[in-house]
N, C-alpha and C positions, 0 to 999 in steps of 0.2 A: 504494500500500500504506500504512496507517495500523497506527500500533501505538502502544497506551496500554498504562497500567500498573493490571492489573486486580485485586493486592493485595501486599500485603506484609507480612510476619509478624514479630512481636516477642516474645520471648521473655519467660515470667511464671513464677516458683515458685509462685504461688500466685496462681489465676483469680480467687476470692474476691477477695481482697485487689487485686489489679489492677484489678477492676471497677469498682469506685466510682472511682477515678482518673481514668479513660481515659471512662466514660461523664458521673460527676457532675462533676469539675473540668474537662475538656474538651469535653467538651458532642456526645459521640459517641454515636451509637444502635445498640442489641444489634439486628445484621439475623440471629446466629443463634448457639444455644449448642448446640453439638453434642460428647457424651461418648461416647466407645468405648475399649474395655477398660482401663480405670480412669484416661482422659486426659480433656481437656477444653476446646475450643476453642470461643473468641469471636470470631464476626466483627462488625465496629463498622464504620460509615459515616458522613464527615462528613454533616452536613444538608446537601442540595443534590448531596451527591455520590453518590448511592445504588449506582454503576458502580465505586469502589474498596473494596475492602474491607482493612481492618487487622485483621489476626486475632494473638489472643493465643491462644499455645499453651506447652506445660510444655516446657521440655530435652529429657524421655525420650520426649517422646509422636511415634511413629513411626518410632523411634531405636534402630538396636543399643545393649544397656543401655553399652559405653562409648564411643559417640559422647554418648550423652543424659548421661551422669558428667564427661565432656569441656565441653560445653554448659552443662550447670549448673554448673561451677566457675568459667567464665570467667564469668557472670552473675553467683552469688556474689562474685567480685572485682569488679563494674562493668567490665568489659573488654570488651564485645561493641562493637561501632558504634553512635555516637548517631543516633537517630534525629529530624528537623526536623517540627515543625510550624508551621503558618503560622497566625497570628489574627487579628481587627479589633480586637482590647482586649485587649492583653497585661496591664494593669494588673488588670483583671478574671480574667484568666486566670490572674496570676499569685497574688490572693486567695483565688481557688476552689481551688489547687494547696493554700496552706498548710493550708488549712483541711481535705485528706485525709488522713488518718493515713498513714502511711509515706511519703509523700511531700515531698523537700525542696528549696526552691532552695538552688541551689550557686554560681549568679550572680546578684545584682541586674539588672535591664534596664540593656543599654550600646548607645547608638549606633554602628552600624558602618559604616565608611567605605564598604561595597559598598551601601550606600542600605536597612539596616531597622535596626529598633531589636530587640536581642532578648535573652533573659537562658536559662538552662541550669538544668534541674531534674533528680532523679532521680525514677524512678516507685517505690512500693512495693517492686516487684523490685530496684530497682539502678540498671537503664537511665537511661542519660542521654540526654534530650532538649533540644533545643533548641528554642524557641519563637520565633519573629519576628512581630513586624509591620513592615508597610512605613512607612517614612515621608511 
């Protein structure tokens, strides 16, 4: 029995604004923008990876209105779980970030003893990511 991980979902107030982040500063491809009744989900794939998908979706989209009030406030705080990416050029990675509106590092790159180098950004939304590369 084999079992991968065929997506996982990150919370955005605003697709707009998440998009140039997550596609221009990361370098991930829209595999599909699908909107139903007044929501609006992104799925992205690394290049190479076309089998995972990371889809950006709203708090309320799918959501009793207070689960999605619940969800969107813990985003509004930056409280949800960081989410890890992996890079070959964090340094580039991490120019392309500054360079996105709403998007900030909150760590400089630090080497870490479990073997990558990696530094912590938020996206647009809040979310905190973690970026690595290996050493």
């Amino acid at each position: 029995m084999a079992v991968s991980l065929s997506q996982s979902h990150i919370l955005v107030d605003d697709p707009d604004a998440a998009l140039p982040f997550y596609r221009d500063a990361l370098g991930l491809e829209v595999a599909a923008d699908v909107a139903n009744a007044g929501y609006r989900w992104l799925s992205l794939v690394a290049p190479g990876h076309p089998d995972v998908l990371i889809v950006l979706e709203q708090p309320e989209a799918g959501r009793s209105p207070e689960n999605g009030e619940a969800l969107a406030a813990l985003l509004a705080k930056g409280e949800l779980g960081p989410v890890h990416f992996r890079t070959d050029d964090l340094d580039a990675t991490l120019e392309a970030i500054r360079s996105t509106p709403g998007a900030t590092v909150v760590q400089e790159p630090v080497d870490q003893f479990w073997g990558v180098r990696d530094a912590a950004v938020r996206d647009p939304a809040g979310n905190l990511l973690r970026i690595e590369q290996a050493r």
